[in-house]
BAMAR-83299 format. One record per residue (C-alpha): y, z, x. Coordinates in nm, 4 decimals. Example, Ala and Ser with C-alpha at 12.3 -4.5 7.8 and 13.67 -1.06 7.14 Angstrom:
2
PT; yy; zz; xx
PT; -0.4500; 0.7800; 1.2300
PT; -0.1060; 0.7140; 1.3670
//
This chain:
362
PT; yy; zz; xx
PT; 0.2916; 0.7956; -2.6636
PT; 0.5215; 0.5280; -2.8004
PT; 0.4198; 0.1964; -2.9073
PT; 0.6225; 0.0357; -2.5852
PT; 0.4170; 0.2625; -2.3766
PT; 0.1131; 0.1960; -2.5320
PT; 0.1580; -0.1647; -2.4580
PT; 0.2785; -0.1069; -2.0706
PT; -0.0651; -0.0918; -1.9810
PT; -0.1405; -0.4282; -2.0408
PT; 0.0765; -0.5243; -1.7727
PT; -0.2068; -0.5264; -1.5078
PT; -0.2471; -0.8957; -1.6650
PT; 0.0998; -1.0027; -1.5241
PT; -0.0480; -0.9938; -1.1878
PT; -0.3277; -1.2337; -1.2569
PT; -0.0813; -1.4715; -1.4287
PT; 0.0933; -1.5060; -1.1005
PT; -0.1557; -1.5848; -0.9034
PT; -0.3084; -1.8729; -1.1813
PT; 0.0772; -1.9334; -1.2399
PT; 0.1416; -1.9747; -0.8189
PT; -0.1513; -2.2033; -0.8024
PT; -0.0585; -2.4494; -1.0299
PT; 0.2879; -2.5078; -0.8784
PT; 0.1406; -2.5456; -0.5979
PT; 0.2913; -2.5034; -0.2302
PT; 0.4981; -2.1579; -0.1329
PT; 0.4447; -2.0582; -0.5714
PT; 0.0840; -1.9178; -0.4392
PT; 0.3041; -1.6172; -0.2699
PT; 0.4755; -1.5448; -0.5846
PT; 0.2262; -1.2384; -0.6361
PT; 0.3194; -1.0794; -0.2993
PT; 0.6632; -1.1209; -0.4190
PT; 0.6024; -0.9389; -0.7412
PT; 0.4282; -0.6978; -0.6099
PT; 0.5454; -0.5585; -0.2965
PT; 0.9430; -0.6538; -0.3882
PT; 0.9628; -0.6547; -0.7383
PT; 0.7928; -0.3790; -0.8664
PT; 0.9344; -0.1576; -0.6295
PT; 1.2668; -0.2629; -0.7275
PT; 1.1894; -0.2051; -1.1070
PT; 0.9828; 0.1759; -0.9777
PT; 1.3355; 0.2009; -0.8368
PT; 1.5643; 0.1010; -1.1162
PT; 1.3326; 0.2650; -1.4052
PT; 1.2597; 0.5781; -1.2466
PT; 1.0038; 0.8523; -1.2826
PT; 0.8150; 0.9780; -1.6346
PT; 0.7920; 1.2986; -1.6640
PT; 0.6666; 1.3371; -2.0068
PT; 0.2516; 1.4693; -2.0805
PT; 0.0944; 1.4473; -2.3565
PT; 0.0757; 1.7637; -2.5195
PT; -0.2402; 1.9018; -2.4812
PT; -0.3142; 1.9539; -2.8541
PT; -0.2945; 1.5884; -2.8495
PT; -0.5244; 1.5431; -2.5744
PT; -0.8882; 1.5080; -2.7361
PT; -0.7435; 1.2378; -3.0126
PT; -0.5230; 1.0670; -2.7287
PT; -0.8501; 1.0395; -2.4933
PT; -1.0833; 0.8927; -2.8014
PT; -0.8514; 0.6252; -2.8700
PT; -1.0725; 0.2985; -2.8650
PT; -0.7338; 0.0855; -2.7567
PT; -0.7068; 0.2515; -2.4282
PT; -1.0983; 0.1740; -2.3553
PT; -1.0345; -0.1705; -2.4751
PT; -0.7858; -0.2794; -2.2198
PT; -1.0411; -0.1257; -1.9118
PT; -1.3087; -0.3353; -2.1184
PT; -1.1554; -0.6476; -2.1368
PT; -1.0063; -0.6331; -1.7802
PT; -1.3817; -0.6399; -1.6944
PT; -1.4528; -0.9533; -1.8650
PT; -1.1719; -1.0834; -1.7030
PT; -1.2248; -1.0293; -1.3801
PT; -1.5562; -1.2201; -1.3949
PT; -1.3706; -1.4809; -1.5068
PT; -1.0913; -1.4842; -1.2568
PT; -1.3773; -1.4886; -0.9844
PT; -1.5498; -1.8197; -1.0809
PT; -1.1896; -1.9786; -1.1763
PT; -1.1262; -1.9190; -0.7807
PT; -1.4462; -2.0115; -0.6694
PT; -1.3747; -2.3386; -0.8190
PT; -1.0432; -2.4203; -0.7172
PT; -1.1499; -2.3442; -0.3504
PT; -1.4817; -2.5298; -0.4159
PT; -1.2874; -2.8487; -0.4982
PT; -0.8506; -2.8192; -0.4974
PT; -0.7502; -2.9551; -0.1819
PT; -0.5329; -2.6488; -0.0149
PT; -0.3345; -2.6482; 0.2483
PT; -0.3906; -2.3679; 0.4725
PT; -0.0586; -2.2210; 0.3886
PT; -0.1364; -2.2527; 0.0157
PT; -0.4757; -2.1236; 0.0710
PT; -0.3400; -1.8262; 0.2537
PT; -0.0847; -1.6907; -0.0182
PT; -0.3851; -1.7846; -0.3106
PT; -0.6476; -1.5242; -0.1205
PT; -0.4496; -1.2549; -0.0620
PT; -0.2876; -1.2593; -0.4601
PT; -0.6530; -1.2762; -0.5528
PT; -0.7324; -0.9925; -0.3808
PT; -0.4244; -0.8121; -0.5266
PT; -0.6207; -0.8936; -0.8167
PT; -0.9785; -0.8132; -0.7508
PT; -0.8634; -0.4679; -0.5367
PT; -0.5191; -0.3231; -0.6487
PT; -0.6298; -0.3416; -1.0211
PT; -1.0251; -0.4458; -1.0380
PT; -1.0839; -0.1154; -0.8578
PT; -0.8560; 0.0604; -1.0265
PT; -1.0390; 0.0019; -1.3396
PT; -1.3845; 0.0415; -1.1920
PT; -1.2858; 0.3991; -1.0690
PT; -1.1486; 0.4566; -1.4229
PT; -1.4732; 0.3574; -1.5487
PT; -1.7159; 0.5199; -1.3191
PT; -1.5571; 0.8485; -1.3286
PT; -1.6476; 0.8594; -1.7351
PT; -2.0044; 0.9509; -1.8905
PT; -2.1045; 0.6686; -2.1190
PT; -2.3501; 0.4085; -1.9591
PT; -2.1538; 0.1402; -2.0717
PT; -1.8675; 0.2081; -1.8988
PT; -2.0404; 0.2790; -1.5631
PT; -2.2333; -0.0258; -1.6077
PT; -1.8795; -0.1832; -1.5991
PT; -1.7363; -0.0017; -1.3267
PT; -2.0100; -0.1516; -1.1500
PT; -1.9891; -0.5256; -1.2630
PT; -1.6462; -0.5092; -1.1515
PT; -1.7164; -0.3137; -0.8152
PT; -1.9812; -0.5748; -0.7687
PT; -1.7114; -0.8719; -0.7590
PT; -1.5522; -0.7285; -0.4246
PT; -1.8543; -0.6296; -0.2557
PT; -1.7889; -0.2250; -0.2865
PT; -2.0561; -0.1113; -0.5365
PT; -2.1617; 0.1829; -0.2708
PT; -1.8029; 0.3053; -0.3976
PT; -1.9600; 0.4184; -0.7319
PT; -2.2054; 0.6458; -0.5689
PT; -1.9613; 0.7968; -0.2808
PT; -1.6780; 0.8591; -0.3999
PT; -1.8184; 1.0368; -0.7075
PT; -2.0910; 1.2172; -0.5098
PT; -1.8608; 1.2009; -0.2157
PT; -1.5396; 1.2255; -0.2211
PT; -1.4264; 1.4015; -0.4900
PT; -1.7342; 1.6917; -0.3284
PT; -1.5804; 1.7076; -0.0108
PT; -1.1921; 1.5529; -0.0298
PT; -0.9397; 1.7476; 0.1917
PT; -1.1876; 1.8528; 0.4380
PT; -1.3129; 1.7087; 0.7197
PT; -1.6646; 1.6114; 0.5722
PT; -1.4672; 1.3505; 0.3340
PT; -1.4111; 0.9820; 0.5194
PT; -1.1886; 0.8618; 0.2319
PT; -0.9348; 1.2090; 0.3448
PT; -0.6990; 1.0639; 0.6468
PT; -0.5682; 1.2913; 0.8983
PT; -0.2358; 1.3743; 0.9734
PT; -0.1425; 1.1764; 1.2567
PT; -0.3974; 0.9072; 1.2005
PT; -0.2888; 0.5427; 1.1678
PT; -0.3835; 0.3044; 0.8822
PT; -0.5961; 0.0824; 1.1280
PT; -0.8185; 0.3773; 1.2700
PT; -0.8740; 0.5197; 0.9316
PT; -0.9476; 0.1767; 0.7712
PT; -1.2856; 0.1574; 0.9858
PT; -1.3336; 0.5396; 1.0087
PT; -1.3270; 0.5025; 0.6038
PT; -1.5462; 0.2136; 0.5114
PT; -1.8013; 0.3146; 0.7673
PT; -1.7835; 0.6619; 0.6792
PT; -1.8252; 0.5762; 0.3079
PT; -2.0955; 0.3781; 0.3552
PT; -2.3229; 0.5933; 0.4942
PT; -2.2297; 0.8779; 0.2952
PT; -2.3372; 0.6755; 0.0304
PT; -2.6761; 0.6040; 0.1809
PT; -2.6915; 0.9594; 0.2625
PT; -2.6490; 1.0752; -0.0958
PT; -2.8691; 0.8164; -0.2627
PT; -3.1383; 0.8968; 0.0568
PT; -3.1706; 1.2688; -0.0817
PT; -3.1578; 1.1458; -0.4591
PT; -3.4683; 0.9766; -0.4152
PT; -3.6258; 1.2681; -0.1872
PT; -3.5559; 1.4926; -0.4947
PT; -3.6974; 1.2771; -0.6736
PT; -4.0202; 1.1698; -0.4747
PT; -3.9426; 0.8414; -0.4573
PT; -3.9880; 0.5756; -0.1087
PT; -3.6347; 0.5292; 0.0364
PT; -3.6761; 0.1684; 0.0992
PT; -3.7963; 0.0552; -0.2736
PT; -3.6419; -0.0982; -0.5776
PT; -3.5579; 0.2745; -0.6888
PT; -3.2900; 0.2338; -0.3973
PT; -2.9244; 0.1844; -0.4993
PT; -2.7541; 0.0909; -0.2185
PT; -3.0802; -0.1950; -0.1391
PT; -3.0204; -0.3094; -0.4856
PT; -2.6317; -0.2893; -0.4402
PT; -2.6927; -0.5219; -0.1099
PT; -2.9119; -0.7963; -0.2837
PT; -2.6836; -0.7812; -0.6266
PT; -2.4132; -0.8329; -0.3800
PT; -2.5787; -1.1680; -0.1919
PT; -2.7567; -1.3113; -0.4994
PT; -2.3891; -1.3373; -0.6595
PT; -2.2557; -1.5052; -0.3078
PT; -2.6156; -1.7621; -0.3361
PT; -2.5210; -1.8463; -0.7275
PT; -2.1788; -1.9318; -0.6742
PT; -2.2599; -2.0913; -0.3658
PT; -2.4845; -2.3327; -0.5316
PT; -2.3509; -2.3769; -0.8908
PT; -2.0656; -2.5301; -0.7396
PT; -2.2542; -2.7090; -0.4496
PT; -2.4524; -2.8759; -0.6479
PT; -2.2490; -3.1265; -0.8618
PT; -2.1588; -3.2518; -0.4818
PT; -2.4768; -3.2628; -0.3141
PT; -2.3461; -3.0622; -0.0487
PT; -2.3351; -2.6853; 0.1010
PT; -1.9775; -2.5606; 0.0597
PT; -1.9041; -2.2725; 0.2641
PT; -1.5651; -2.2140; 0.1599
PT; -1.7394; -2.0939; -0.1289
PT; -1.9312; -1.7759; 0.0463
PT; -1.6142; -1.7847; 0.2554
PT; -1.3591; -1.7212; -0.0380
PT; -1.6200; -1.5028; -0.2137
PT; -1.6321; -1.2451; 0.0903
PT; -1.3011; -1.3016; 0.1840
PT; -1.1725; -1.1332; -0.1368
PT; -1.3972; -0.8785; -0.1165
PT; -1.2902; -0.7609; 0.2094
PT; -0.8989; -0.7902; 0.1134
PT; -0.9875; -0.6069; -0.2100
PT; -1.1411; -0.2871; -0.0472
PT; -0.9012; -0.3195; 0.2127
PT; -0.6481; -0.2498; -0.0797
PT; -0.8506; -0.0116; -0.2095
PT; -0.8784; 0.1963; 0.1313
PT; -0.5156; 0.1868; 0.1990
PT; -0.5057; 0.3114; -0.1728
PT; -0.7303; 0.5974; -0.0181
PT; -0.4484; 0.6590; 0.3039
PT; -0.1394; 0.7219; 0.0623
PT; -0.3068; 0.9379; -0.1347
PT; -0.4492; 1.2169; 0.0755
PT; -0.2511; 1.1733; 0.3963
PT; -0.3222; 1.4973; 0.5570
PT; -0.3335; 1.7361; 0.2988
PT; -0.6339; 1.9120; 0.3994
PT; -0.8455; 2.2291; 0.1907
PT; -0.8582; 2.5314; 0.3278
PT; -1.1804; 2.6483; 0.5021
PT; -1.2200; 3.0338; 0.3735
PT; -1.5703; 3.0632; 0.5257
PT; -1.8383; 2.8191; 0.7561
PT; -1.8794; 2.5170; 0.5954
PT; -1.6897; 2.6601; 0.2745
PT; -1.3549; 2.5160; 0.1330
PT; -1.0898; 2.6431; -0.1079
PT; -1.1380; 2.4838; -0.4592
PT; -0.9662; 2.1515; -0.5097
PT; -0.6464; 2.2106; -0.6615
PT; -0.3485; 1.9362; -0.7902
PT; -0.1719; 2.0479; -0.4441
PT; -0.4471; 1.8053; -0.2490
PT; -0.3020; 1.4845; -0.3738
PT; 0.0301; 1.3092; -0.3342
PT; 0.1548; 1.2597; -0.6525
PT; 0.3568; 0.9225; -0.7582
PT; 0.5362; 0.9403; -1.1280
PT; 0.7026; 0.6531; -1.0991
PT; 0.6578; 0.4757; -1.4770
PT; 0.6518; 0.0781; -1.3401
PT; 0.3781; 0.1126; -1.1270
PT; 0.1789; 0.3293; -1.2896
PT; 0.1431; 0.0731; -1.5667
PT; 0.0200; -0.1716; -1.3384
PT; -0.1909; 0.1101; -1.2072
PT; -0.3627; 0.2893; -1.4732
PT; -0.1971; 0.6231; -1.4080
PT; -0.3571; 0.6368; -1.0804
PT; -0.0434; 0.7315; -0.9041
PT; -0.1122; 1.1102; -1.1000
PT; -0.3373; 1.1923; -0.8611
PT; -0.3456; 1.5357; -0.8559
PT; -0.4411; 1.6043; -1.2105
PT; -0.6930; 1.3008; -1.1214
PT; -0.9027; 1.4902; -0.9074
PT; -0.8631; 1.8439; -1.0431
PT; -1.0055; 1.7113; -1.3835
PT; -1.1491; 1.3847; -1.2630
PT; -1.2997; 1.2572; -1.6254
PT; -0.9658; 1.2718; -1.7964
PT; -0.9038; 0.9573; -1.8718
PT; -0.5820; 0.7757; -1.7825
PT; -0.3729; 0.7611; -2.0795
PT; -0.3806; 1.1869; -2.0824
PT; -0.3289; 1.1990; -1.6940
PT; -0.0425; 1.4866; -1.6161
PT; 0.2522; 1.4790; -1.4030
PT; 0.2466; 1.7900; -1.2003
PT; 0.5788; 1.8703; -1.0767
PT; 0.4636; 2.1584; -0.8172
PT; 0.2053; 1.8668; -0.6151
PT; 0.3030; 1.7054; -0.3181
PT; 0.5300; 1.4120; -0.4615
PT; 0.5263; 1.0905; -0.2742
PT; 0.8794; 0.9078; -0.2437
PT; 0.8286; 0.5935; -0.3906
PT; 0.4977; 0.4352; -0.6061
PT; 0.1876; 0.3209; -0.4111
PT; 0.3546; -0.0516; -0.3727
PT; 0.6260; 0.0561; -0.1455
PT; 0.3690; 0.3191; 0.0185
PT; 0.1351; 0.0466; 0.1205
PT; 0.3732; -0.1762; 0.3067
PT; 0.5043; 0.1383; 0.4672
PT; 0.1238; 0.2662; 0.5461
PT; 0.0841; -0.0625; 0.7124
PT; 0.3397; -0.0022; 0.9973
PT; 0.2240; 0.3514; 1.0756
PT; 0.5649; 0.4541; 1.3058
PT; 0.7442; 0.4172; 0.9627
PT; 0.4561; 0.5950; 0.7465
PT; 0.4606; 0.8903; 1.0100
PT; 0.8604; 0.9345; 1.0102
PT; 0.8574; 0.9771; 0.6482
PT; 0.5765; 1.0976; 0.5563
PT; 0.4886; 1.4126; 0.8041
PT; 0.7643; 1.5820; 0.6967
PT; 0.6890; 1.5839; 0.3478
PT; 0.3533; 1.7328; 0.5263
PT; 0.5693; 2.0229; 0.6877
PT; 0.7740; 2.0878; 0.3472
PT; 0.3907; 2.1382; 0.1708
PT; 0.2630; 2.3455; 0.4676
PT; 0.6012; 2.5833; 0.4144
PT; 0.5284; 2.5998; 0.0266
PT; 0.1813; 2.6918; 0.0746
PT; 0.3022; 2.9443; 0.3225
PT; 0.5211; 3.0571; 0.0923
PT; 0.3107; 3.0647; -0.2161
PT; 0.0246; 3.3304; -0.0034
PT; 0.3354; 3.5860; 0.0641
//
């Protein structure tokens, strides 16, 4: 991987930059992220093109132990803690106008979602405690920390089938899968850490309870922020809880749309009661395009994500034979968003994989 490469995936920064950038110009500058984002980085996915290349797999084991790779994923989380309480104090006490305010949450929750999550899932998919403790510090910034538990336990178990909440249908809108998914996910979640603890012998509702402790984490971090910056003005400012929760909500909401592109009906096949064909790279749509998976970690190679989900990023293959989506996951998103558009270009690409797969069993 060349040294231009190597540095491509600190461009998850640039994002942040924006939004600090936008801020401090003030006025219709706190929509420059959006901008970036959703017209500019498509443009560049556009202009670039795809990557094709792998690393060789001889290469893979001293690629993978590379402590630079780890260290951008690190310091992103140190970062992001950061970037909260900057926010929380420039709502606390900057004067916005609504407009202003408007265009400052929702590039903060580009922020927080599109690439604090995307870390966190890098993170919590790996086997050393300190980077799951990271995945969920940063998890625990938008709210979402049941997300380490179910889509580990969850998802990646039971994606493509019907048992999965994070696996939208064909035919399904963004809007009905947004609630069936976050719902869904959270009591999975519950259900999963419900029978840990059985196995275990321990009382459901105790401290030994993830998802309790993931709820009070979650409110004791609104409550600090809440009153650290109350308290220099001797009064409650709600904004604060406001903004805090705000974000969160944007930031999974990123996160699940994230979820729609990605698995849009490509469904397992059931080859006995309750049993499923083994998850294959052919159960992800697969994006290649080299711009946006900087910004992304290499989560756009989905496929080989989840049929070897603890290699790490920088190894991730392109798999020509999966289901390839037409553009990166910025231009999917807007499209996902007005589902007449997402379902005129996307369940066709559905027919052309149910024809290969047809064609593969012959």
């Amino acid at each position: 991987m060349g040294v231009t490469k190597k540095i491509g995936f600190f461009s998850a920064f640039i994002i942040p930059t924006l939004v600090i950038t936008g801020f401090y110009l003030g006025g219709w500058a706190n929509y420059l992220t959006l901008g970036f984002v959703f017209v500019a980085i498509p443009l560049l996915d556009a202009w670039v093109g795809r990557d094709p290349d792998n690393v060789d797999e001889a290469e893979v084991p001293r690629r993978s132990a590379e402590l630079y790779y780890r260290f951008i994923t690190y310091l992103w989380t140190y970062f992001q803690v950061g970037f909260l309480a900057w926010g929380v104090y420039q709502v606390a006490y900057y004067p916005f106008a609504l407009s202003e305010l408007v265009g400052f949450l929702l590039g903060f929750g580009l922020v927080t979602g599109g690439i604090g999550i995307t870390v966190a899932h890098e993170l919590g998919h790996k086997k050393t405690d300190l980077e799951r403790f990271y995945a969920q510090v940063l998890l625990l910034t938008v709210c979402y920390s049941h997300f380490y538990i179910e889509h580990n336990l969850g998802h990646h178990v039971h994606v493509g089938t019907p048992r999965d909440p994070a696996t939208s249908r064909r035919g399904e809108g963004f809007y009905a899968f947004w609630w069936r998914s976050v719902t869904g996910g959270w009591r999975s979640a519950w259900a999963i850490e419900t029978a840990r603890l059985q196995k275990n012998h321990l009382p459901v509702w105790s401290h030994h309870n993830r998802m309790l402790g993931y709820l009070a984490y979650a409110l004791l971090l609104a409550g600090l922020l809440t009153v650290a910056f109350s308290w220099p003005v001797g009064q409650i400012l709600w904004r604060v809880p406001l903004f805090f929760f705000g974000q969160s909500v944007l930031a999974f909401s990123l996160l699940e749309v994230v979820n729609y592109v990605e698995h849009y009906g490509l469904m397992r096949r059931q080859i006995a009661p309750g049993k499923y064909e083994k998850v294959t790279t052919m159960h992800s749509w697969n994006a290649n395009q080299l711009v946006s998976n900087f910004f992304l970690f290499q989560l756009q190679r989905h496929s080989d994500h989840h049929a070897h989900a603890q290699r790490r990023y920088q190894v991730l293959r392109h798999i020509e034979a999966s289901p390839q989506l037409p553009s990166g996951y910025p231009a999917m998103i807007l499209l996902a968003l007005v589902p007449p558009l997402w379902f005129a270009s996307m369940d066709k690409r559905l027919d052309q994989w149910q024809q290969q797969r047809l064609v593969a069993e012959v």
